[in-house]
PDB file of N, CA, C and O in Angstrom:
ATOM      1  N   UNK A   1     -16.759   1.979  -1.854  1.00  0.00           N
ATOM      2  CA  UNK A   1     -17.185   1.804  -3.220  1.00  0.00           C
ATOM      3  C   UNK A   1     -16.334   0.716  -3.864  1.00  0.00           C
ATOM      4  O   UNK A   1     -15.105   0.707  -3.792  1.00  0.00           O
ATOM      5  N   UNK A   2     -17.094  -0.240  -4.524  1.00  0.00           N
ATOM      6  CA  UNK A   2     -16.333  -1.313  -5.008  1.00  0.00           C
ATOM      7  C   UNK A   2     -16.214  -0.847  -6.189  1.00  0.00           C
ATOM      8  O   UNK A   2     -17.176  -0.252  -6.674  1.00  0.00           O
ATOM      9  N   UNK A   3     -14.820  -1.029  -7.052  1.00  0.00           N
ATOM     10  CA  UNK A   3     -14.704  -1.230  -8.843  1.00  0.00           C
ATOM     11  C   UNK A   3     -14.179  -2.287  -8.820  1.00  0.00           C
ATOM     12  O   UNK A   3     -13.627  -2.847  -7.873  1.00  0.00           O
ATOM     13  N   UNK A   4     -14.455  -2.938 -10.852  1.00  0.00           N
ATOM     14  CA  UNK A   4     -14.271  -3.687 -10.981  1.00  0.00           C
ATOM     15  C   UNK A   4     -12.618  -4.173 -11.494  1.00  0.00           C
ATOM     16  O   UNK A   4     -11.960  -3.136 -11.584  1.00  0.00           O
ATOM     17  N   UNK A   5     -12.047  -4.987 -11.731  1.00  0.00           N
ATOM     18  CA  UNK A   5     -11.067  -4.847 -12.091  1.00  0.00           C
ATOM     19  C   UNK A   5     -10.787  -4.341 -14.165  1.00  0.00           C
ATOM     20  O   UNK A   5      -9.917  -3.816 -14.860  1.00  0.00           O
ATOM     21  N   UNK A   6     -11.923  -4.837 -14.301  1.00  0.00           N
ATOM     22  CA  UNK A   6     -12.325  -4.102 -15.758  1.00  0.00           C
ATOM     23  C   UNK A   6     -12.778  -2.718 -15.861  1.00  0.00           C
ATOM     24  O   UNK A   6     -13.109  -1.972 -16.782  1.00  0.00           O
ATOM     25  N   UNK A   7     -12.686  -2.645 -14.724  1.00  0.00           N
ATOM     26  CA  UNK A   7     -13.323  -0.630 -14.632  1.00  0.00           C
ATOM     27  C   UNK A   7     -11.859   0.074 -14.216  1.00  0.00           C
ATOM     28  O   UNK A   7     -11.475   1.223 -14.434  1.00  0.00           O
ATOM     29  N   UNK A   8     -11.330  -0.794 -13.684  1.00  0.00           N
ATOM     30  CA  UNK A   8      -9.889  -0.443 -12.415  1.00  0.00           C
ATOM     31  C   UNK A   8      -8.535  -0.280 -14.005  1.00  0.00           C
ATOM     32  O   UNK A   8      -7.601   0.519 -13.947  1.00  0.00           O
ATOM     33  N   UNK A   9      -8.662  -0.773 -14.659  1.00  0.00           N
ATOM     34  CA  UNK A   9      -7.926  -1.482 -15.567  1.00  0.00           C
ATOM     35  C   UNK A   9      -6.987  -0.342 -16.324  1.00  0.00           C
ATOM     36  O   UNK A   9      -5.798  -0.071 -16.162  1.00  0.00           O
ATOM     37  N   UNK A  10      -8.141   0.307 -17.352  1.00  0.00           N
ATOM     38  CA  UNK A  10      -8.034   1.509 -17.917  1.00  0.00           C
ATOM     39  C   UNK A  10      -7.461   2.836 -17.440  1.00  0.00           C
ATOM     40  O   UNK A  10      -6.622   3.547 -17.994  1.00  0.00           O
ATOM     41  N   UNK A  11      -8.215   3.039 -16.085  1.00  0.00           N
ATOM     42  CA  UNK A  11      -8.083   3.897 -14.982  1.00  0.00           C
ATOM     43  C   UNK A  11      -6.316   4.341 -15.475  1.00  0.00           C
ATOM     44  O   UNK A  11      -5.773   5.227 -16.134  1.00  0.00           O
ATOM     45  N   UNK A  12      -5.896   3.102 -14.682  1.00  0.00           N
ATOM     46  CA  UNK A  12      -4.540   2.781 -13.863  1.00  0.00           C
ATOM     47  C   UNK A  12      -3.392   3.271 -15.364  1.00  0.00           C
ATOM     48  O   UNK A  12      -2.396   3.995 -15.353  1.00  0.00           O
ATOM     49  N   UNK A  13      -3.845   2.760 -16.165  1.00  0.00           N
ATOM     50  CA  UNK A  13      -3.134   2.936 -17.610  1.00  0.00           C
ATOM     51  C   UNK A  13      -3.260   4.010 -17.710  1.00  0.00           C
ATOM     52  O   UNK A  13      -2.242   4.490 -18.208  1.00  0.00           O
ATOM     53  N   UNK A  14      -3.971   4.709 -17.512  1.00  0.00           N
ATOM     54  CA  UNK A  14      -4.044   6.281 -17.441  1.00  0.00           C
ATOM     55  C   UNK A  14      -2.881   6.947 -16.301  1.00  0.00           C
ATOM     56  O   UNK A  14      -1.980   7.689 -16.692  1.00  0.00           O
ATOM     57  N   UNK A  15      -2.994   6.696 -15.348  1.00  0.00           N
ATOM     58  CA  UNK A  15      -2.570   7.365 -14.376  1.00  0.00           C
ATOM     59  C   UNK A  15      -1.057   7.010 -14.105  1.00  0.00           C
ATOM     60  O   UNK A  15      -0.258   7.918 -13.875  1.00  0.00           O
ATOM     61  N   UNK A  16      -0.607   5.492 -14.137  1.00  0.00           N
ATOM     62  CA  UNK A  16       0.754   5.437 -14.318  1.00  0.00           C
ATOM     63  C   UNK A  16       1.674   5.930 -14.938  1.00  0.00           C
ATOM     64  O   UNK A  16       2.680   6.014 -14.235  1.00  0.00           O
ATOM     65  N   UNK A  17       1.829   6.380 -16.159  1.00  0.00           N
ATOM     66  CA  UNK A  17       2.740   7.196 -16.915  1.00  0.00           C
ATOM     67  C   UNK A  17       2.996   8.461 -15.850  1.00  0.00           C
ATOM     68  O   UNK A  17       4.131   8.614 -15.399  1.00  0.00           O
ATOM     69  N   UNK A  18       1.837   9.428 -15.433  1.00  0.00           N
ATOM     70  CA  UNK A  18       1.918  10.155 -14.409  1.00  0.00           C
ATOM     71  C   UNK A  18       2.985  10.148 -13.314  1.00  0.00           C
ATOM     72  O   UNK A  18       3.920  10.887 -13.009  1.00  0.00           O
ATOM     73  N   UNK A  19       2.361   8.786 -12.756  1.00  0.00           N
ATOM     74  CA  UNK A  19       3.356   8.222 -11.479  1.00  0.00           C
ATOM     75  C   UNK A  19       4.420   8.097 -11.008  1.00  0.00           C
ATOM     76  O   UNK A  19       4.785   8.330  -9.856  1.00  0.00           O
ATOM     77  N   UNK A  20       5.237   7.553 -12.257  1.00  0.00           N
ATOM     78  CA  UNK A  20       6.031   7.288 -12.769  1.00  0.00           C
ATOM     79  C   UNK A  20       7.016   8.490 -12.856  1.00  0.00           C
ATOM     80  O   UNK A  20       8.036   8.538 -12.169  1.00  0.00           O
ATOM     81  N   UNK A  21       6.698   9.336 -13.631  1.00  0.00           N
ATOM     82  CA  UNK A  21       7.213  10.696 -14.179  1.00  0.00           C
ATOM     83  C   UNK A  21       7.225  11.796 -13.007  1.00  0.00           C
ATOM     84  O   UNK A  21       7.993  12.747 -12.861  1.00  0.00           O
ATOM     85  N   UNK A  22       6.240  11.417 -12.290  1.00  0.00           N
ATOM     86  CA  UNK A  22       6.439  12.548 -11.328  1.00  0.00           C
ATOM     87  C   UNK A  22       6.943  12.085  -9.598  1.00  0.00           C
ATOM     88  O   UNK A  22       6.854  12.603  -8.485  1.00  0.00           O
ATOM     89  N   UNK A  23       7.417  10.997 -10.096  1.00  0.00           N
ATOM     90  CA  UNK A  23       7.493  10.435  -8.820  1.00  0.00           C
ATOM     91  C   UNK A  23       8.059  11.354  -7.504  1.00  0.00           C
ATOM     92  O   UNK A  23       8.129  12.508  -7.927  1.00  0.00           O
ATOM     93  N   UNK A  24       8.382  11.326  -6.442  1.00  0.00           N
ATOM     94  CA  UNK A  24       9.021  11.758  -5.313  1.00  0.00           C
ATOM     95  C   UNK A  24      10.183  11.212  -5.651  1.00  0.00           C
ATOM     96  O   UNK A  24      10.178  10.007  -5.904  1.00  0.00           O
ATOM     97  N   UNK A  25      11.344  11.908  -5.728  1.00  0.00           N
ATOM     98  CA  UNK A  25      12.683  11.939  -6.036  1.00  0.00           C
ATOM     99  C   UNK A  25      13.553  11.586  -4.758  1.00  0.00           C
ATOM    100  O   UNK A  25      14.774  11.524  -4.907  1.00  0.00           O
ATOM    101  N   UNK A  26      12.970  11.340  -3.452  1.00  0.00           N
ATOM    102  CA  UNK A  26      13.413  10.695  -2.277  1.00  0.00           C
ATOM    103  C   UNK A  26      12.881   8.764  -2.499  1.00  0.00           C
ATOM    104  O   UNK A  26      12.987   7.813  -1.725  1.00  0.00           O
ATOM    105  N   UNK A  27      12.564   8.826  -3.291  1.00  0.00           N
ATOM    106  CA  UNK A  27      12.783   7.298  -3.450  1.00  0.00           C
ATOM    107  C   UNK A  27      13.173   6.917  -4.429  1.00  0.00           C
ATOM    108  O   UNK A  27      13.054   7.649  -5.411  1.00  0.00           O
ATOM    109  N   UNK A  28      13.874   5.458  -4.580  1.00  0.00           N
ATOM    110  CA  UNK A  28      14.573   5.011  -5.294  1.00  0.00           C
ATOM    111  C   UNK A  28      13.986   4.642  -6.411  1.00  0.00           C
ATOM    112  O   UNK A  28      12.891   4.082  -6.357  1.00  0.00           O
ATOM    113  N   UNK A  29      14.692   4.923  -7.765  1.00  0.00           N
ATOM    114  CA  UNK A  29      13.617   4.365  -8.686  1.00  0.00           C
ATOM    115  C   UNK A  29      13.098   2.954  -8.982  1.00  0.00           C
ATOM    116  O   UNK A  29      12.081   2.721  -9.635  1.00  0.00           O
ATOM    117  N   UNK A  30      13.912   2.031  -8.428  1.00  0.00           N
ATOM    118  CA  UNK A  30      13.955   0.641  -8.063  1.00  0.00           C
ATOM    119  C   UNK A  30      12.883   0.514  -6.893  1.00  0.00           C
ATOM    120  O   UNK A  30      12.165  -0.446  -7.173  1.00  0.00           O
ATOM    121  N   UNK A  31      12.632   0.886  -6.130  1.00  0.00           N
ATOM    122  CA  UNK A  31      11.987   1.145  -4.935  1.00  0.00           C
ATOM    123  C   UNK A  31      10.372   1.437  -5.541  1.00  0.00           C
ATOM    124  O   UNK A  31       9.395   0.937  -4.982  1.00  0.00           O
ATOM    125  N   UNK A  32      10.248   2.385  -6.854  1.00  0.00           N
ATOM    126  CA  UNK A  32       8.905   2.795  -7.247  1.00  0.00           C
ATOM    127  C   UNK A  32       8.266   1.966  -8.006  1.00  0.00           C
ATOM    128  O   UNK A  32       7.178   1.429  -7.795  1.00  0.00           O
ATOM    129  N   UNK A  33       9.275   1.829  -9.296  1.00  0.00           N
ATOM    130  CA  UNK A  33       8.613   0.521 -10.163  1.00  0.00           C
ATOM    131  C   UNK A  33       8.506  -0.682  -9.481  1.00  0.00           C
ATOM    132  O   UNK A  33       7.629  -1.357 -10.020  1.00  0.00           O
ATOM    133  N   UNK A  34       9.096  -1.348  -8.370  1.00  0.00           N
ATOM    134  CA  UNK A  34       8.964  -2.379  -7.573  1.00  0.00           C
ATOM    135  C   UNK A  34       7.934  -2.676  -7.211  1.00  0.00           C
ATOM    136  O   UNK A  34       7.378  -3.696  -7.619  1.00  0.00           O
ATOM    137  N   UNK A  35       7.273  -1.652  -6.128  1.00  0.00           N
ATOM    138  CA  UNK A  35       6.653  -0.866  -5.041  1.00  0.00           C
ATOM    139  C   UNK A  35       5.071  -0.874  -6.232  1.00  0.00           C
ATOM    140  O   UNK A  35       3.992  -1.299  -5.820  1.00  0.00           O
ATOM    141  N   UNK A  36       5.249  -0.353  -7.621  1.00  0.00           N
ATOM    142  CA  UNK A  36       3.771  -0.446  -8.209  1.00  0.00           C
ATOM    143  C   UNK A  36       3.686  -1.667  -8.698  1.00  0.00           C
ATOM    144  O   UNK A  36       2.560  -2.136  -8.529  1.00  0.00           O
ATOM    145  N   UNK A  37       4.460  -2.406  -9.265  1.00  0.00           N
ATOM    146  CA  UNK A  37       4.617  -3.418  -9.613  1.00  0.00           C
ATOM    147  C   UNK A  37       4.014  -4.801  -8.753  1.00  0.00           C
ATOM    148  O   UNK A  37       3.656  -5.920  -9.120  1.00  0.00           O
ATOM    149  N   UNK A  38       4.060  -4.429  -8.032  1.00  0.00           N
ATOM    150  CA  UNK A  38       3.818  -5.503  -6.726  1.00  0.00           C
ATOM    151  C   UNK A  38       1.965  -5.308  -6.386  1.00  0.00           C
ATOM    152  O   UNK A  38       1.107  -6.186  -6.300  1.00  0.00           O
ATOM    153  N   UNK A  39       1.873  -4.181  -6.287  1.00  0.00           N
ATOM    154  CA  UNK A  39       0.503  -3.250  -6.184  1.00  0.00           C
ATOM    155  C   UNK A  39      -0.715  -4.385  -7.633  1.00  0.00           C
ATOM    156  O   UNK A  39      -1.712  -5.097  -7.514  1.00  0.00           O
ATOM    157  N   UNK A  40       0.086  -3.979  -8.725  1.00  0.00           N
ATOM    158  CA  UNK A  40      -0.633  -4.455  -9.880  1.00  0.00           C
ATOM    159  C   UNK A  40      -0.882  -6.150 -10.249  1.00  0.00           C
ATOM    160  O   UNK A  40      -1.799  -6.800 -10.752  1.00  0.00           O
ATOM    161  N   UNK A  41       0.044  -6.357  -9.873  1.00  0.00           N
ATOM    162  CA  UNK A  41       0.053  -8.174  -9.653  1.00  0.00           C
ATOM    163  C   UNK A  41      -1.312  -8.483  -8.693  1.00  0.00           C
ATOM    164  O   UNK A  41      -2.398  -9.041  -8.853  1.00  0.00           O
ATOM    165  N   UNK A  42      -0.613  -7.797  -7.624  1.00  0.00           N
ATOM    166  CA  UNK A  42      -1.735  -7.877  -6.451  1.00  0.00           C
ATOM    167  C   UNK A  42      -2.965  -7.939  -6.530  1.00  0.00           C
ATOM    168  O   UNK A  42      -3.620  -8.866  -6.053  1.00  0.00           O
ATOM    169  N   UNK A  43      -3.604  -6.641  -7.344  1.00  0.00           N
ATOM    170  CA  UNK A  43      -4.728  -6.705  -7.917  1.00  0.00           C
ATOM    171  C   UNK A  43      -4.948  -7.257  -9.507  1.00  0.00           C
ATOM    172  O   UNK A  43      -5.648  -6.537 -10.219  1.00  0.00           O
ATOM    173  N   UNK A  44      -4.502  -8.242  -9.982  1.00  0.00           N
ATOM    174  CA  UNK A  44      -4.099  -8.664 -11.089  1.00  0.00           C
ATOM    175  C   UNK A  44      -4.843  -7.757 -12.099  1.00  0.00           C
ATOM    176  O   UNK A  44      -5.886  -8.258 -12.519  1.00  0.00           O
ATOM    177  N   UNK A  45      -4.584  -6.726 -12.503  1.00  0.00           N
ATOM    178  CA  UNK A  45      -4.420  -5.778 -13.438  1.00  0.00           C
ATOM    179  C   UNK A  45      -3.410  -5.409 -14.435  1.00  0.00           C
ATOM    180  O   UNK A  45      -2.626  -4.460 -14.431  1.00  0.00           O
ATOM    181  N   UNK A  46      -3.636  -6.627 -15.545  1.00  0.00           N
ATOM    182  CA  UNK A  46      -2.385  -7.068 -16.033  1.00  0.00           C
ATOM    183  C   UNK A  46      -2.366  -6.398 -17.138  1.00  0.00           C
ATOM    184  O   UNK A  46      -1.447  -7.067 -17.612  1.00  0.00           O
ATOM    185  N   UNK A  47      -2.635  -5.510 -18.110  1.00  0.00           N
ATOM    186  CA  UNK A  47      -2.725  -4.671 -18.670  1.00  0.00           C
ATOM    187  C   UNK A  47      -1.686  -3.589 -18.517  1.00  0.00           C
ATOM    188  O   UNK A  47      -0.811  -3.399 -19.361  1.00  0.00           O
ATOM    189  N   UNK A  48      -1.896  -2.444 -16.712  1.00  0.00           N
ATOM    190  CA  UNK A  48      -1.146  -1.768 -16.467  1.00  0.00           C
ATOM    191  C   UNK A  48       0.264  -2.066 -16.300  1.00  0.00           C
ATOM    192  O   UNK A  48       1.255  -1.399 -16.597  1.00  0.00           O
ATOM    193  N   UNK A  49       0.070  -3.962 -15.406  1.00  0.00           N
ATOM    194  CA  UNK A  49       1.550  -4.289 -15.158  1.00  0.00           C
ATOM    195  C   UNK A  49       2.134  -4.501 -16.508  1.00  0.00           C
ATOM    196  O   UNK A  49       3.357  -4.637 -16.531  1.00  0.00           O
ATOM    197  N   UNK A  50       1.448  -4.560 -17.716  1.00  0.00           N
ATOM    198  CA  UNK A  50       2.250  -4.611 -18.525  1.00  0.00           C
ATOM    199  C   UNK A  50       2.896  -3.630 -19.255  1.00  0.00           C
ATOM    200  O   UNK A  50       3.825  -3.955 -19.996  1.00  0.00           O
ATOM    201  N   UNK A  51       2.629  -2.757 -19.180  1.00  0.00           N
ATOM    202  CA  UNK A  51       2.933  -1.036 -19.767  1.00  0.00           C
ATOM    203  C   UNK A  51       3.944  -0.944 -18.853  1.00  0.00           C
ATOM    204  O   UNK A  51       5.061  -0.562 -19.203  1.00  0.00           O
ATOM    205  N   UNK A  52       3.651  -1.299 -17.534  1.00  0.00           N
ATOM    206  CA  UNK A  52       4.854  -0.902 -16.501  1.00  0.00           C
ATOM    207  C   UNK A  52       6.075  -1.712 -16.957  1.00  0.00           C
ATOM    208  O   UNK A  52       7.132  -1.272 -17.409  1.00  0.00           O
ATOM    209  N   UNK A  53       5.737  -2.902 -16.761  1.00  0.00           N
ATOM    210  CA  UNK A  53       7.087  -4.048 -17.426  1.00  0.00           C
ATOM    211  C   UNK A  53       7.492  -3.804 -18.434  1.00  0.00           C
ATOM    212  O   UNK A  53       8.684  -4.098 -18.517  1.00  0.00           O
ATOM    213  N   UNK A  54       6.923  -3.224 -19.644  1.00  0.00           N
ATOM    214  CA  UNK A  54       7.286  -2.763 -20.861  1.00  0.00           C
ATOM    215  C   UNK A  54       8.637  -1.566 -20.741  1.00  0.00           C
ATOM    216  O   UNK A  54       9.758  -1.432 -21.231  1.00  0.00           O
ATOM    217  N   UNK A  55       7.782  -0.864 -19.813  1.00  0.00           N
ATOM    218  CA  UNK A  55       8.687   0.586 -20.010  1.00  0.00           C
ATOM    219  C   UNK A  55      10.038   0.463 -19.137  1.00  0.00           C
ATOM    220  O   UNK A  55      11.132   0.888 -19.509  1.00  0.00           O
ATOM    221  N   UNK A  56       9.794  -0.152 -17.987  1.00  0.00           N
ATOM    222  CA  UNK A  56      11.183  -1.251 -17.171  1.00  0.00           C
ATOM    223  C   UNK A  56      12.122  -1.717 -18.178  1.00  0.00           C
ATOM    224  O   UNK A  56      13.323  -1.516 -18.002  1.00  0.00           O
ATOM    225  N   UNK A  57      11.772  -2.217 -19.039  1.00  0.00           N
ATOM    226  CA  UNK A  57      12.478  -3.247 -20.238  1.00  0.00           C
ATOM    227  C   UNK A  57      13.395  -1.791 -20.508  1.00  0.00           C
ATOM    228  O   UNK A  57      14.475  -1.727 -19.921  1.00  0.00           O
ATOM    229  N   UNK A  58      13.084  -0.910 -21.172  1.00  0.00           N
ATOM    230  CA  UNK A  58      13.636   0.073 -22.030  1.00  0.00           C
ATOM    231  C   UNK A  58      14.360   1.031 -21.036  1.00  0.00           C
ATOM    232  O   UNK A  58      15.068   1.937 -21.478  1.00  0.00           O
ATOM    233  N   UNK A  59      14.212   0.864 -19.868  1.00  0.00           N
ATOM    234  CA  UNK A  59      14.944   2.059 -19.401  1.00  0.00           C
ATOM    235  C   UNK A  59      16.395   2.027 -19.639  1.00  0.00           C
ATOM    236  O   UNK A  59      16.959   1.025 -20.080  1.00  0.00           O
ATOM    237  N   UNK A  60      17.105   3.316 -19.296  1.00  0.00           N
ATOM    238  CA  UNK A  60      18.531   2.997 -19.120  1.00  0.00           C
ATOM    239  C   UNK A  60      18.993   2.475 -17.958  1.00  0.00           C
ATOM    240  O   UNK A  60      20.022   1.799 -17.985  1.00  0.00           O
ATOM    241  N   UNK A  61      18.280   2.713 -16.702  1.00  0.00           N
ATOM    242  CA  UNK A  61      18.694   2.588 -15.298  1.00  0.00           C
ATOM    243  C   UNK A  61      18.313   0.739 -15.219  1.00  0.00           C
ATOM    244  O   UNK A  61      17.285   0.084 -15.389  1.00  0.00           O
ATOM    245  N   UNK A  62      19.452   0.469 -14.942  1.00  0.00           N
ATOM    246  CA  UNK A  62      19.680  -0.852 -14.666  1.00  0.00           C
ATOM    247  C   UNK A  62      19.010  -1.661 -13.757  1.00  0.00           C
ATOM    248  O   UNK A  62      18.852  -2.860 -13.985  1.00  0.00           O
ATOM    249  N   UNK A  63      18.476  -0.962 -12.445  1.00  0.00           N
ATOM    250  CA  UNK A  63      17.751  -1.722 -11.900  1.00  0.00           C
ATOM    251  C   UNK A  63      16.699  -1.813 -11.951  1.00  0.00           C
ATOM    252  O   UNK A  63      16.032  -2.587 -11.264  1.00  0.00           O
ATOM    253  N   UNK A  64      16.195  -0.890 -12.945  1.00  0.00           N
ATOM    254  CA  UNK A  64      14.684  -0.015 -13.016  1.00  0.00           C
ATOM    255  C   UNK A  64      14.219  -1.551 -14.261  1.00  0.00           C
ATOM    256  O   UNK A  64      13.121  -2.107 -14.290  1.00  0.00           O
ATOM    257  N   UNK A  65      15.468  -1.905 -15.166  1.00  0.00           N
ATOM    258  CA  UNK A  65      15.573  -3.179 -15.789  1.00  0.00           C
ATOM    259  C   UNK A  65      14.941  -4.489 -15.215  1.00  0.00           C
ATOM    260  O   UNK A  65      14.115  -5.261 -15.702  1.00  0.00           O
ATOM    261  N   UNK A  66      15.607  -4.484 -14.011  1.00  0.00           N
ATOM    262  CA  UNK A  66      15.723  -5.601 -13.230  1.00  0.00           C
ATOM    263  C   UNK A  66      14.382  -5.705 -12.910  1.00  0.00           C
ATOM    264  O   UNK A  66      13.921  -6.818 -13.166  1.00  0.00           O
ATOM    265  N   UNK A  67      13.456  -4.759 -12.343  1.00  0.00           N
ATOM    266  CA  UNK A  67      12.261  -5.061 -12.131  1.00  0.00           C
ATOM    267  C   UNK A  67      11.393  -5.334 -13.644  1.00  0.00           C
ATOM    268  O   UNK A  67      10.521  -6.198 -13.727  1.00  0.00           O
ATOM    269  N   UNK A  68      11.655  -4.757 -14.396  1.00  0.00           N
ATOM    270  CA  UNK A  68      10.880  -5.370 -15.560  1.00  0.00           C
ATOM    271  C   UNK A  68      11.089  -6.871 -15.806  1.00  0.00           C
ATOM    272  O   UNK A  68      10.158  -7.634 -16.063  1.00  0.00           O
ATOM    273  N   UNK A  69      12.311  -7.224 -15.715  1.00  0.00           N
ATOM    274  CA  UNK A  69      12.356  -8.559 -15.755  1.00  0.00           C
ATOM    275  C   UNK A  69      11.671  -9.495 -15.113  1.00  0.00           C
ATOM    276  O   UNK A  69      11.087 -10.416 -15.684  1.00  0.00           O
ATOM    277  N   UNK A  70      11.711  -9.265 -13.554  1.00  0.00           N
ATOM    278  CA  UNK A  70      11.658 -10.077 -12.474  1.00  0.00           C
ATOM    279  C   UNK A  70       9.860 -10.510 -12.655  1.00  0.00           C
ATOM    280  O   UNK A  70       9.385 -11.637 -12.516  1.00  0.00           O
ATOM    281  N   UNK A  71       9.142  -9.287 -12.985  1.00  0.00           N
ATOM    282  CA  UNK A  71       7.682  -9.182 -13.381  1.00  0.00           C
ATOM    283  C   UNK A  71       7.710 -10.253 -15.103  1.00  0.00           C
ATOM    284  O   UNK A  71       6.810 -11.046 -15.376  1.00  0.00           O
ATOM    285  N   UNK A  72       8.431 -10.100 -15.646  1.00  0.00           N
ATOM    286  CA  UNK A  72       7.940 -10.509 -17.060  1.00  0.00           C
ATOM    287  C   UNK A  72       7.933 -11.975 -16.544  1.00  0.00           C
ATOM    288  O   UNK A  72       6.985 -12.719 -16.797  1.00  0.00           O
ATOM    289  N   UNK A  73       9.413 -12.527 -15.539  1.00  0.00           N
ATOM    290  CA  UNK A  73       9.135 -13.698 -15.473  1.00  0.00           C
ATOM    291  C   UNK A  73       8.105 -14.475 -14.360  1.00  0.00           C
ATOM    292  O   UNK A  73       8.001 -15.697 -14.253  1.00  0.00           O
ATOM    293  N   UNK A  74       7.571 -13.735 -13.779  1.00  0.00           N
ATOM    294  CA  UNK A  74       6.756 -14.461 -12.935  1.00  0.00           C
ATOM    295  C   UNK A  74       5.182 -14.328 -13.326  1.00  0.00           C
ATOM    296  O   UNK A  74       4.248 -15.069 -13.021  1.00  0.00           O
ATOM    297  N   UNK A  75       5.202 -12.850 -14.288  1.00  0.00           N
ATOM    298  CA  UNK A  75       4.058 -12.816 -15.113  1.00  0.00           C
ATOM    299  C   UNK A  75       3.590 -13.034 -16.297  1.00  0.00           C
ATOM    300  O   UNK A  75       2.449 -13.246 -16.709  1.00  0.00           O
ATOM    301  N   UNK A  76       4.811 -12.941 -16.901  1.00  0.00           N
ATOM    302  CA  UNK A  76       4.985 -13.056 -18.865  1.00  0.00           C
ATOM    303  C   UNK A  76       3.568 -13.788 -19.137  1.00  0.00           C
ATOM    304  O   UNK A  76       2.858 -12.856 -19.515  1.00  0.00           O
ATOM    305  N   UNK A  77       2.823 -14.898 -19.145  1.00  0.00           N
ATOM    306  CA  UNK A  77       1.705 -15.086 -19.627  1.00  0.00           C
ATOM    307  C   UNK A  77       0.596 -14.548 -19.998  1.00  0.00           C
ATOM    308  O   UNK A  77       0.030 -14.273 -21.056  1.00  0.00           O
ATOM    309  N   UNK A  78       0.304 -14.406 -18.236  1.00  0.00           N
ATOM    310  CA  UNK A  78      -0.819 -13.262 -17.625  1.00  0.00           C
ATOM    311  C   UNK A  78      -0.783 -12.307 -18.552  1.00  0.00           C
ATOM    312  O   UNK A  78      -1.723 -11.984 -19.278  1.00  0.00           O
ATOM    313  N   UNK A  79       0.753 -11.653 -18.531  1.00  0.00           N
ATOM    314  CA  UNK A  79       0.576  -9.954 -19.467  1.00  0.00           C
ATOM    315  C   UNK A  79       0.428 -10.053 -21.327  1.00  0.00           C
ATOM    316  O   UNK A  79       0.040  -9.261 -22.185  1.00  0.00           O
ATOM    317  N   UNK A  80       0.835 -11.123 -21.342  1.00  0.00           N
ATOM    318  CA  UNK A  80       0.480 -11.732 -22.985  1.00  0.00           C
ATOM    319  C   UNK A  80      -0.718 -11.794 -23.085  1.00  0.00           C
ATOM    320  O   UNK A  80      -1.249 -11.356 -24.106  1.00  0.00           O
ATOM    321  N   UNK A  81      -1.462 -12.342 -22.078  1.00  0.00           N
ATOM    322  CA  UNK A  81      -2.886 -12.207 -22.245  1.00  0.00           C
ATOM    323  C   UNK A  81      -3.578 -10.743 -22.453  1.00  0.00           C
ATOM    324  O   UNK A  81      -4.462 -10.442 -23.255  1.00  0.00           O
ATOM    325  N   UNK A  82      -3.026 -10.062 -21.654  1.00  0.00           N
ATOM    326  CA  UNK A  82      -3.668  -7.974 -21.336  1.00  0.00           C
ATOM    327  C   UNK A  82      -4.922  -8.079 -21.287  1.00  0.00           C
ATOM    328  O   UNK A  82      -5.711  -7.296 -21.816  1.00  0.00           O
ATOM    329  N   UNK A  83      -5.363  -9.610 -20.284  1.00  0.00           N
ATOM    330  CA  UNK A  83      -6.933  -9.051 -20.164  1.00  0.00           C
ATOM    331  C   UNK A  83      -6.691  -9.736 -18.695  1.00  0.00           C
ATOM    332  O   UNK A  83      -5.959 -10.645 -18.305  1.00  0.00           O
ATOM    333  N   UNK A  84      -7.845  -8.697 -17.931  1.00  0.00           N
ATOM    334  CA  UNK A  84      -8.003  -9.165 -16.429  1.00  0.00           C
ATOM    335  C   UNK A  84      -9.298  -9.875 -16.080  1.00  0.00           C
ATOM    336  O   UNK A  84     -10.221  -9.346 -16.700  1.00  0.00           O
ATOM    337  N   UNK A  85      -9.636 -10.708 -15.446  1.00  0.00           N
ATOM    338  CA  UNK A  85     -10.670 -11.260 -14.953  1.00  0.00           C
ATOM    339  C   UNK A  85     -11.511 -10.361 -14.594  1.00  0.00           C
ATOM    340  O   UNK A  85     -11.022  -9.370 -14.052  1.00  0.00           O
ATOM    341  N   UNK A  86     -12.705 -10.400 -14.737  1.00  0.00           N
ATOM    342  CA  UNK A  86     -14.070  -9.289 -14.669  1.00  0.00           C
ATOM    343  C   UNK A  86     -13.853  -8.889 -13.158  1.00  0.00           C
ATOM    344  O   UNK A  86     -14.610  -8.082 -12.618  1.00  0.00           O
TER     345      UNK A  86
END
C-alpha cells in the first residue's frame, strides 16, 4: 500500500511523541532521536522532523541536543518551510 507523504505527514506527528516517550530503555537516547531523525529526512517529512528537532533543542540531555542541532543545520530551511512535497 502506497501513502502519500501528505497522508504520511500528520500520521507521524501523531505517533512520535509516543516513540519517543516510550522508547526501549536499552538504547541510547542519542541513538533514538538520531536513528528517527535520519528515518524523517529520508522520507522528507519535514513537519515531524521538525517537532523532533524542536524537542532535541529543549532537552536537558546533551546529546539528545546535539542531534537537534546537527538536523536544524542540514535541514533548517526545509523545516521552516513544515510543508512536504505531495
Amino acid at each position: 500500500m502506497w501513502i502519500s507523504r501528505k497522508q504520511l505527514s500528520p500520521r507521524l506527528v501523531a505517533l512520535l511523541p509516543r516513540l519517543l516517550d516510550e522508547a526501549d530503555t536499552d538504547i541510547a537516547p542519542y541513538d533514538l532521536y538520531r536513528c528517527y531523525a535520519e528515518m524523517l529526512a529520508h522520507v522528507q517529512t519535514w513537519e515531524p522532523l521538525r517537532m523532533l528537532v524542536d524537542r532535541a533543542l529543549i532537552s536537558p540531555d546533551e546529546d539528545i541536543r546535539e542531534v537537534g542541532g546537527i538536523f536544524m543545520r542540514l535541514y533548517g530551511p526545509l523545516l521552516d518551510e513544515g510543508t512536504s512535497p505531495a
